[in-house]
C-alpha positions in Angstrom: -14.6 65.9 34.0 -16.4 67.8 36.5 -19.7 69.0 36.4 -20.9 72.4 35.8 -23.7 73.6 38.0 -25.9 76.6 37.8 -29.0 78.2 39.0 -29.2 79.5 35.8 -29.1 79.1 32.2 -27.5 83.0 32.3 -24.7 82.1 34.7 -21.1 82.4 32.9 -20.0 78.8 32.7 -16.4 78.1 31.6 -16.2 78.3 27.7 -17.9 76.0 25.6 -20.1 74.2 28.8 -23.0 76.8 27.7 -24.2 75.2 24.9 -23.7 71.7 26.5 -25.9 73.3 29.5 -28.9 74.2 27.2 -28.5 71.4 24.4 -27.7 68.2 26.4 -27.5 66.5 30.2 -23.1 66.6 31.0 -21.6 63.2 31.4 -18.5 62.2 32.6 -15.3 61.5 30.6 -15.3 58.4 28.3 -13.6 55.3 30.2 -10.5 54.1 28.3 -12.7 50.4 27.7 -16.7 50.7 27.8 -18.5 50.0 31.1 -20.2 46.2 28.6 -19.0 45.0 25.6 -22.9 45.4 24.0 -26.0 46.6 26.0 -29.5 44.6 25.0 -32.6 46.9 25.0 -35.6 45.3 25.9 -38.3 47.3 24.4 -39.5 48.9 21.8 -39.7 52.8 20.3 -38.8 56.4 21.4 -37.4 54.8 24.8 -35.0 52.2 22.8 -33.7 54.9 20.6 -33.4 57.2 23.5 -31.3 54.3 25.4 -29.6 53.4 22.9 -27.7 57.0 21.8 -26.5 56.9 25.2 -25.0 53.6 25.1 -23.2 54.6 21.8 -21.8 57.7 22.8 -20.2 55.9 25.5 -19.1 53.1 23.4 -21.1 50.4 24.0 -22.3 48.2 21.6 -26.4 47.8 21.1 -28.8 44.9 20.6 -32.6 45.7 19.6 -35.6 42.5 20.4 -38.6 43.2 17.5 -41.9 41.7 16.8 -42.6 40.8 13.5 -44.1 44.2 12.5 -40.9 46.1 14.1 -38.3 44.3 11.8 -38.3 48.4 10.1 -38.7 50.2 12.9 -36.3 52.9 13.9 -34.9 51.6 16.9 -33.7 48.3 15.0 -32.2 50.3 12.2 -30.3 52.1 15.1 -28.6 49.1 16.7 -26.0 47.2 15.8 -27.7 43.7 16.0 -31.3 43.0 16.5 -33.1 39.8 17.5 -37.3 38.8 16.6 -38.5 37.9 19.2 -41.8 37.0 18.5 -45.5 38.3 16.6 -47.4 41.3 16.7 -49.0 41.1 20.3 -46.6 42.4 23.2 -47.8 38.7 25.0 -46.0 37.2 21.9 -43.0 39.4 21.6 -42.3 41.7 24.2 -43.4 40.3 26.7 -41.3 36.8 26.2 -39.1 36.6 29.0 -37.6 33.2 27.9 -37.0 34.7 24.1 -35.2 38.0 25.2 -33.1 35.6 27.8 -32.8 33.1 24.8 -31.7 36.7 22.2 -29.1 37.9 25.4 -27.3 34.7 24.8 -27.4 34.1 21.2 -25.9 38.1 20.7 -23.5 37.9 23.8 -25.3 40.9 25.6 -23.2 41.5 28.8 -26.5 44.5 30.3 -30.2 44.5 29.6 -31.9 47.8 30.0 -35.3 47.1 30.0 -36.9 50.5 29.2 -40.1 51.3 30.5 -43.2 49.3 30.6 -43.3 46.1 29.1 -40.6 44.2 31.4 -39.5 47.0 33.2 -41.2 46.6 37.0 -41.1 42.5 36.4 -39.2 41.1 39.2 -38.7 37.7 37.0 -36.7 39.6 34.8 -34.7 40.9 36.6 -34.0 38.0 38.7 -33.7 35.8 35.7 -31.1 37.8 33.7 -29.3 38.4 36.8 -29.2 34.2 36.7 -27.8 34.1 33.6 -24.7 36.2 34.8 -26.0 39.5 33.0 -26.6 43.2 34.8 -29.9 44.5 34.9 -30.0 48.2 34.1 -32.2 49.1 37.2 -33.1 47.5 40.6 -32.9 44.5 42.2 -36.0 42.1 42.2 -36.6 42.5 46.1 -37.3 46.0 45.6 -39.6 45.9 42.1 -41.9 43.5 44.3 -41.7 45.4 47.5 -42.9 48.7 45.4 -44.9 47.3 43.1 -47.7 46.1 45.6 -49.5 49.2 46.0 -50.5 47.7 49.5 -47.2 46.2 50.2 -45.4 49.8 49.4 -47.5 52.0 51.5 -46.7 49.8 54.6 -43.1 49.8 53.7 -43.2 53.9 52.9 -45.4 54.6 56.8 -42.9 52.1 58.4 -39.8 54.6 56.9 -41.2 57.6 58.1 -43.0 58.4 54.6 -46.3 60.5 54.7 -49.0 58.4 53.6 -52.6 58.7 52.7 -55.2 57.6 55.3 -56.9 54.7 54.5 -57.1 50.7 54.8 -53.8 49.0 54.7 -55.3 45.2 54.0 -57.1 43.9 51.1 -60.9 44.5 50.0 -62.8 41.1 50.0 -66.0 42.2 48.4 -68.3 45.1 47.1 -69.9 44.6 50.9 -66.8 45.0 52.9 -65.8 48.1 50.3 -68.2 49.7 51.2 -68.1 49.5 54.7 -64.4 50.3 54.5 -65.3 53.4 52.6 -67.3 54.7 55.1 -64.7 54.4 57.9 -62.0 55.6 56.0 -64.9 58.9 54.9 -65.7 59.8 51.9 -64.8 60.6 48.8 -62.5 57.6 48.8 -60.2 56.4 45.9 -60.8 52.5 44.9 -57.5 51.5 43.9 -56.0 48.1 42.4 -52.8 46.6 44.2 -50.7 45.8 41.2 -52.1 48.9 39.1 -51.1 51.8 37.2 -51.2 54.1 33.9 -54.5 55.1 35.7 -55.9 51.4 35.1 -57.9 49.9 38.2 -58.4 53.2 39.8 -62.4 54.6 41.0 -62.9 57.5 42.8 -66.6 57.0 45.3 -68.3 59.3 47.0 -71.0 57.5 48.6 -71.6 54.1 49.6 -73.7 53.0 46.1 -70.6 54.0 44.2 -68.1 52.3 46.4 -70.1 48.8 45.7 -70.0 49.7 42.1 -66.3 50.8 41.9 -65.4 47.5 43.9 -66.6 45.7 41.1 -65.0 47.8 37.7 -62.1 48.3 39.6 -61.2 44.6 40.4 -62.6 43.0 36.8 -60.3 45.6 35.2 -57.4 44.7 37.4 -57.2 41.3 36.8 -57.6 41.9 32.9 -54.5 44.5 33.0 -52.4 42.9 35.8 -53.2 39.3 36.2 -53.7 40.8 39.9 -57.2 41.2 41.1 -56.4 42.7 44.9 -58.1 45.9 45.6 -57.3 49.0 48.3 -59.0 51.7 49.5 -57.5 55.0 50.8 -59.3 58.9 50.9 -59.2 60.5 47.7 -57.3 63.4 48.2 -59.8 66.3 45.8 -57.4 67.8 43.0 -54.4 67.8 44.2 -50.7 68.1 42.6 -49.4 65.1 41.3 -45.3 65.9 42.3 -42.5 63.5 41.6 -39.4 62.9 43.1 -36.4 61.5 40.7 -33.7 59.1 42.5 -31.0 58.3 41.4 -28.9 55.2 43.7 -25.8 53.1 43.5 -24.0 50.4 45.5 -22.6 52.0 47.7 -25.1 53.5 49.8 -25.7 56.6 47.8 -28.7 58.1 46.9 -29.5 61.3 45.5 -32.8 63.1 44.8 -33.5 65.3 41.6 -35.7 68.7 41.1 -39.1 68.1 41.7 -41.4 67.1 38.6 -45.1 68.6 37.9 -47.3 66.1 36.5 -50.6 67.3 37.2 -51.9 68.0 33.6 -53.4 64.5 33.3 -56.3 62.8 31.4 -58.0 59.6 33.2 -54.8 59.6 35.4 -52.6 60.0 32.6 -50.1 62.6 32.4 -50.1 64.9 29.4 -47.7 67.8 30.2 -44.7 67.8 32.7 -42.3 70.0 33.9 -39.4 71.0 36.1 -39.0 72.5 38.5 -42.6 72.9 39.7 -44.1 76.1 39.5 -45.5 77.7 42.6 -43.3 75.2 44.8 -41.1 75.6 47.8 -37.5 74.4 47.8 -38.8 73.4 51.9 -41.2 71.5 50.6 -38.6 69.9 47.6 -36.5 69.1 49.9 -38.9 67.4 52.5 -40.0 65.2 50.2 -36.6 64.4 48.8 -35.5 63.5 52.3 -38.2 61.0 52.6 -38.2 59.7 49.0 -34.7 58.9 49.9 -35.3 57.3 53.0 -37.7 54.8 51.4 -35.3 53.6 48.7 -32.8 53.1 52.0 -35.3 50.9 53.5 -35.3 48.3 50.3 -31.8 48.6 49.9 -32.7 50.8 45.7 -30.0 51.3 43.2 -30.5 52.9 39.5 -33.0 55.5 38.8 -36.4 55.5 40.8 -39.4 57.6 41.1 -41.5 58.2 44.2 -44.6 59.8 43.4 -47.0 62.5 45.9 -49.6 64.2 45.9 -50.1 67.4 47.1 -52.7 69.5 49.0 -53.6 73.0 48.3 -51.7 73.4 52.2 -48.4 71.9 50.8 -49.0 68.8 52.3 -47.9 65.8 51.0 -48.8 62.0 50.6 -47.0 59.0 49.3 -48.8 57.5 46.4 -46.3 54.9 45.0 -42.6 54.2 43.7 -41.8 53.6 40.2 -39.3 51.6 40.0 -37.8 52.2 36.5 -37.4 55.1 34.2 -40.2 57.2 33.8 -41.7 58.3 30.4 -41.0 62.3 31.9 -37.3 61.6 32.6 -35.9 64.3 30.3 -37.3 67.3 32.0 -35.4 66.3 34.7 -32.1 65.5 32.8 -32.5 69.0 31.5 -33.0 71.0 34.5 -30.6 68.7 36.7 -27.3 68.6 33.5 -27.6 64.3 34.2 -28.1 61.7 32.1 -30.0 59.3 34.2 -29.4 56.4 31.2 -25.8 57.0 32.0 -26.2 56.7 35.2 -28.1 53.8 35.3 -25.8 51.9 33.5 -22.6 53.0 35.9 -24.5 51.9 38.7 -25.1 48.9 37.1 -21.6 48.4 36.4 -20.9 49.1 39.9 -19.6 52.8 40.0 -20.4 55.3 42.3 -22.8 57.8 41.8 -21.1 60.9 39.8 -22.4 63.5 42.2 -23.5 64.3 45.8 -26.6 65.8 47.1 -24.8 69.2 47.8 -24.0 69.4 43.5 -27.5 69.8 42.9 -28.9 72.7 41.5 -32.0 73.5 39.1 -30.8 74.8 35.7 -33.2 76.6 33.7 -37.0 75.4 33.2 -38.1 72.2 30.9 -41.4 71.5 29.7 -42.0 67.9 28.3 -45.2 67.3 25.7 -46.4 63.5 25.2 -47.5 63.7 21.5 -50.1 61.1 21.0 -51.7 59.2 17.7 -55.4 60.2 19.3 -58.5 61.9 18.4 -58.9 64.6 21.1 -62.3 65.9 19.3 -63.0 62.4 19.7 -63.0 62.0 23.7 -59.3 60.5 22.7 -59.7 57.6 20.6 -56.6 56.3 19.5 -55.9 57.0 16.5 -53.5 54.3 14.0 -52.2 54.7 10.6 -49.4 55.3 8.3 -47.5 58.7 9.1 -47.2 60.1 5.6 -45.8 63.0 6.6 -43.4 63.3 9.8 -41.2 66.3 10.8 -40.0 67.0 13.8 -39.6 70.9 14.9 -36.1 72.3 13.8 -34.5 73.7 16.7 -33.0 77.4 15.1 -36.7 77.7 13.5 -37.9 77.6 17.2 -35.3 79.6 19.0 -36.2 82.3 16.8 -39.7 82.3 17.1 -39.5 82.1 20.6 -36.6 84.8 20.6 -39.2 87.3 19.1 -42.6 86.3 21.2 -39.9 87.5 24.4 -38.7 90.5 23.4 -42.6 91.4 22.8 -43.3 90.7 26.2 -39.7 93.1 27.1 -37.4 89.8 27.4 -35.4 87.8 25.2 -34.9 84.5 24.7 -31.3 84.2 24.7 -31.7 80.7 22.8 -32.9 77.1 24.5 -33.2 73.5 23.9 -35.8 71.7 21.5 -35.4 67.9 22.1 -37.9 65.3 19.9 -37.6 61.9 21.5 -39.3 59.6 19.0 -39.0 56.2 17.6 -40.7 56.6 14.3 -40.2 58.0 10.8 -42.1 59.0 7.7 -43.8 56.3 6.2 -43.9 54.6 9.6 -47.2 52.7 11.4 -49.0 53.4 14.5 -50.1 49.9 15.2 -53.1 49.3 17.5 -50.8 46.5 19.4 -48.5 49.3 21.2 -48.9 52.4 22.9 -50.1 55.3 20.6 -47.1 58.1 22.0 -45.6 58.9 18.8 -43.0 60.9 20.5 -42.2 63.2 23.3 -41.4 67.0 22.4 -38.9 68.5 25.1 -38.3 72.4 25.2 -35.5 73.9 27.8 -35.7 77.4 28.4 -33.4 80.2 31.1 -37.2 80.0 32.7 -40.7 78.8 32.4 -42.0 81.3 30.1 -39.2 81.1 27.7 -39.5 76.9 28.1 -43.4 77.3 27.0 -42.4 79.9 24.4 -40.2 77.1 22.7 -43.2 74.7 23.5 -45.8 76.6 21.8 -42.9 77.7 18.1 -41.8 74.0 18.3 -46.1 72.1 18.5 -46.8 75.0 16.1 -43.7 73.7 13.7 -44.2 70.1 14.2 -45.8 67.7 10.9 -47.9 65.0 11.6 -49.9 63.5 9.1 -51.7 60.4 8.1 -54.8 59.7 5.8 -56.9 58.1 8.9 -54.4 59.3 11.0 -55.5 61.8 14.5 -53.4 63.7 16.6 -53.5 65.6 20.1 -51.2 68.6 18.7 -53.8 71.0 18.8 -54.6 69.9 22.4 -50.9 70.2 23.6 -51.3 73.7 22.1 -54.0 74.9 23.6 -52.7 73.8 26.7 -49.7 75.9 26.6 -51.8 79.3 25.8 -54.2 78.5 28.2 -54.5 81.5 31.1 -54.3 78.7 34.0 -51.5 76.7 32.7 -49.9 80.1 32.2 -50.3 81.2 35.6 -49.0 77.7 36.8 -52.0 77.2 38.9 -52.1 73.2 37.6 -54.0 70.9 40.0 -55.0 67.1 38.8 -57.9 68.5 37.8 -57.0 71.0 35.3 -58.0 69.1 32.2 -61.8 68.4 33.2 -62.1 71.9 34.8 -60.3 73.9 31.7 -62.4 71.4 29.4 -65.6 70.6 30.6 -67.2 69.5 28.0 -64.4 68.0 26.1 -62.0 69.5 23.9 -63.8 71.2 20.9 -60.5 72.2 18.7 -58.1 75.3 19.2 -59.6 78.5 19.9 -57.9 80.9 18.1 -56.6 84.0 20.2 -57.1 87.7 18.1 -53.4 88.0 17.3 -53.3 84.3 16.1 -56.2 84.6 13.7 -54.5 88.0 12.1 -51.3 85.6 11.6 -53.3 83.1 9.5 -55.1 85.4 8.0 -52.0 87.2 6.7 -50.0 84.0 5.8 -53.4 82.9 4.0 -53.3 86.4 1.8 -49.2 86.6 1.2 -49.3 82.9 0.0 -52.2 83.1 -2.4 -49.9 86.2 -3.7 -47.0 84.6 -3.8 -48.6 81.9 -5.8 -49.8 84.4 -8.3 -46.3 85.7 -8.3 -45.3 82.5 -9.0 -47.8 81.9 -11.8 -46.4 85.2 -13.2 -42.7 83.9 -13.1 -42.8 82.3 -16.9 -43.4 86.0 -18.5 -40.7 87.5 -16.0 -43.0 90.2 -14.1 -44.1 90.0 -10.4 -48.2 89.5 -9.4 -49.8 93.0 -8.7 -50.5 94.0 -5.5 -53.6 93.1 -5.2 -57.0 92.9 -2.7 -57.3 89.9 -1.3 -60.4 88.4 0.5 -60.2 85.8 3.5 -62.5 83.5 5.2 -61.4 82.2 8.7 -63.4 79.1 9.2 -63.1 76.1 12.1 -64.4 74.5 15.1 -66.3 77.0 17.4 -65.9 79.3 14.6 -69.5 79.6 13.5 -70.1 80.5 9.3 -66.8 82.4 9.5 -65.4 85.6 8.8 -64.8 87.7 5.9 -61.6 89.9 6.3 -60.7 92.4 3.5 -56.9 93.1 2.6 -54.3 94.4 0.3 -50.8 92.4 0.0 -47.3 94.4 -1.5 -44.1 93.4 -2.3 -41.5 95.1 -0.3 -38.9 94.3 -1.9 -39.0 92.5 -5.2 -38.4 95.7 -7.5 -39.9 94.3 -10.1 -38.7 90.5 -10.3 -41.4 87.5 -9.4 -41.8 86.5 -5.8 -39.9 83.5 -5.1 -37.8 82.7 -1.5 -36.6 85.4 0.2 -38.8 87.9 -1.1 -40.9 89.5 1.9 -44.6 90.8 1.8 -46.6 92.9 3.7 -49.9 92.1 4.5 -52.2 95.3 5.9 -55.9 94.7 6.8 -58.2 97.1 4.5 -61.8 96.6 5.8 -64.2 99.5 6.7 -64.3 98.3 10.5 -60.2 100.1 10.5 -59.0 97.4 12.4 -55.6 98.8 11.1 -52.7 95.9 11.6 -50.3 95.0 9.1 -47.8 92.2 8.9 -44.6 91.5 7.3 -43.9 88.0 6.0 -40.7 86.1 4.2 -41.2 83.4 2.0 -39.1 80.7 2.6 -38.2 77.7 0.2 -41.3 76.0 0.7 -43.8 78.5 2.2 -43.6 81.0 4.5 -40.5 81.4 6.6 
């Protein structure tokens, strides 16, 4: 089956490849016999389900490890045998090399895909379940060690022609010789751990003082995280773009490089928001750094999906920061706007097939925005947050179309219809257990271009139920995000969250035609449940004045608006679903707006 490739979601595709354009990456024709038998996943969550639908629809057979508290959890209910593997803490469980070797052979597993995190970057694994005759779903052991030694990589990367950050190749000894180093290298200078990542292990000094003092945090927090206490320095490149370049390589000597990736909406080092393509960037530039992303996964022989990671100056230049070698958390922007599936993928290579398509195929389609949805406290500096989700729905895809659909054709465009994609591994009723990471899922949205993608964004975080007694959130903060003026304007740098947010977050600012929205929906439901009240004696609620007060965060003592609701069309019968209300603002300040509501079966629709 060949692939259909566009520069644009309004292309004319052959019939029927539209929908599979804006719903889902295109894969290639089902083989007559499955690739394995039955695939193991070794982790845990949104990325085990997420592995695991792929491995179904191409008729593989699926085998989930648990800890004790995961013997519900979705992604064991999803395969076909599951394995315990241990107790609560990752050390215990996840992390149990010998038990997931010891639950490959017990369940016959002929491929391991290990996910991301946990035992994804460990060389061990991969060497020891390629000793127990098993494929490893990702690359060979030689290159996870090569890449993940920070030092080790960037000596490989200058040595293959990569552009590098200046700085000192070898290893800090002490606070002493870190500072010295720092000055020679000038500052402001980022002290960086060997074996790091996830942010961990990472100082930025500007002065001699701090580069003692970041010596010191840097390396204790290290060899807590990584068992690895080695420290680097290199110059700290000031708020730059944080770009990615996805791989994708087989055995054969093919490699292939994807759109470009923004990642710079990050918090500690963390990213928060990505998308693809990048806004603002040159397909030059793309393509320079593809060239030498792909001559660095040459030069340690890389198969299955990789990501090399750059950052970028405010003059387009660019610096190798490190390789990932695994599947990253922000893969599915990239399956969107490339039509791949890079699980698929990874598991032909594995099987020893060629890669489906050449560098010439590829083509951006469309624009995809990706939002990690976090169990946090953002009014809290970002505390994690645990506890049971009592209520948990995920955004319904028509519901956002629509509502995207109509914010367009305000602005004089329409939507023409997109992609909402949830990638979770929890349910109602579910915990958020302090022993994992709190990413309760990751909310995709694929638009015909990036302000359709964030208009999907902002209807599907708007639509999305989260709740918990103790339970905290960051929807609010993803939200604000996407209406913020920079964001909008794509002028993202690394620094966009402490700039945008200086002194923390302090809640969602409501915008003037936001606040008339909830104060209409405030006023027609209060009617409706008059209406409603009315129902038993067969006659409809009286339109009626209404008084609202808009409180929250930043909001002050609030504000008193004045309005009258009507039915427009009940002609008499009680307001029930279906029925639809208008809502017109009646106080002496004339602000004069009106708005027309339906009631759905629950609420307003």
């Amino acid at each position: 089956l060949k692939f259909w490739v566009g520069t644009e979601l309004s292309a004319s595709p052959p019939c029927g490849a539209r929908r599979m354009l804006a719903s889902q990456p295109l894969t290639r024709m089902a083989a007559a016999r499955p690739l394995f038998k039955k695939l193991l996943v070794a982790n845990r969550g949104e990325i085990a389900c997420r592995v695991m639908r792929t491995a179904h629809r191409m008729g593989i057979e699926t085998v989930a490890v648990y800890s004790e508290p995961d013997s519900r959890a979705p992604h064991v209910a999803l395969a076909g045998q599951s394995v315990c593997v241990g107790s609560a803490a990752s050390a215990d469980s996840y992390l149990r090399i010998d038990r997931i070797l010891d639950a490959i052979a017990s369940t016959g597993a002929e491929a391991v895909h290990p996910g991301y995190g946990f035992l994804s970057e460990n060389a061990a694994f991969s060497e020891a379940v390629e000793a127990a005759g098993v494929a490893f779903v990702g690359p060979a052991a030689f290159a996870i060690n090569a890449m993940g030694d920070k030092i080790e990589s960037k000596r490989l990367a200058a040595e293959a022609g990569v552009t590098t950050i200046p700085g000192f190749e070898g290893v800090i000894a002490d606070a002493d010789e870190a500072a010295r180093v720092a000055s020679e290298v000038g500052f402001p200078v980022m002290i960086k751990a060997s074996a790091g990542g996830g942010g961990k292990g990472m100082r930025i000094a500007w002065d001699e003082a701090e580069a003692r003092q970041a010596f010191g945090l840097s390396q204790r927090e290290a060899a807590a995280s990584f068992g690895d206490d080695r420290i680097f320095i290199e110059r700290y490149v000031e708020k730059p773009r944080h770009i990615e370049i996805q791989l994708i390589a087989d055995t054969h000597g093919n490699v292939v490089y994807l759109p470009e990736r923004e990642c710079s909406v990050q918090r500690r080092n963390q990213k928060v928001v990505e998308e693809a393509p990048a806004p603002h960037f040159s397909e030059a530039t793309w393509r320079r750094m593809g060239e030498e992303a792909v001559q660095l996964a040459k030069a340690v022989g890389y198969r299955s999906a990789g990501t090399v990671e750059f950052l970028v100056d405010a003059r387009d230049q660019h610096y190798f920061l490190e390789m990932n070698t695994r599947l990253q958390v922000e893969h599915p922007v990239t399956e969107c706007v490339a039509g791949i599936d890079l699980v698929e993928e990874m598991i032909r290579v594995a099987a020893g097939e060629k890669l489906s398509i050449a560098q010439a195929d590829v083509r951006r389609i469309g624009w995809a925005i990706e939002s990690r949805v976090y169990a946090e406290d953002p009014l809290r500096g970002f505390l994690p947050s645990i506890g049971t989700l009592s209520a948990y729905r995920p955004p319904d895809e028509a519901a956002c179309n629509k509502a995207a659909d109509l914010a367009m054709r305000a602005e004089g465009e329409g939507g023409e219809g997109g992609l909402v994609r949830v990638d979770d591994g929890c349910a109602e009723g579910g915990e958020i257990s302090v022993h994992y990471d709190p990413m309760i899922a990751k909310l995709i949205t694929h638009g015909r271009d990036r302000e359709h993608a964030r208009q999907l964004m902002i209807a599907a975080l708007d639509r999305y139920v989260i709740h918990g007694s103790a339970l905290r959130h960051n929807l609010n903060f993803l939200r604000t995000i996407m209406g913020n003026d920079t964001f909008i304007a794509g002028k993202i740098t690394t620094g966009f969250i402490p700039d945008q947010f200086p002194d923390g977050y302090r809640g969602h600012q409501l915008s003037a035609s936001e606040r008339i929205d909830l104060i209409a929906a405030a006023a027609a439901l209060e009617h409706a449940a008059a209406g409603q009240a009315n129902s038993g004696s067969g006659t409809a609620a009286a339109a009626a004045p209404y008084s609202v007060r808009i409180e929250g965060v930043g909001e002050g003592e609030g504000d008193d608006h004045s309005l009258a609701v009507m039915d427009e069309d009940c002609d008499g019968l009680p307001v029930g679903p279906g029925s639809e209300l208008r809502v017109a603002s009646t106080d002496d300040a004339g602000e004069g707006w009106s708005r027309t509501l339906r009631l759905g079966q629950s609420g307003l629709g």
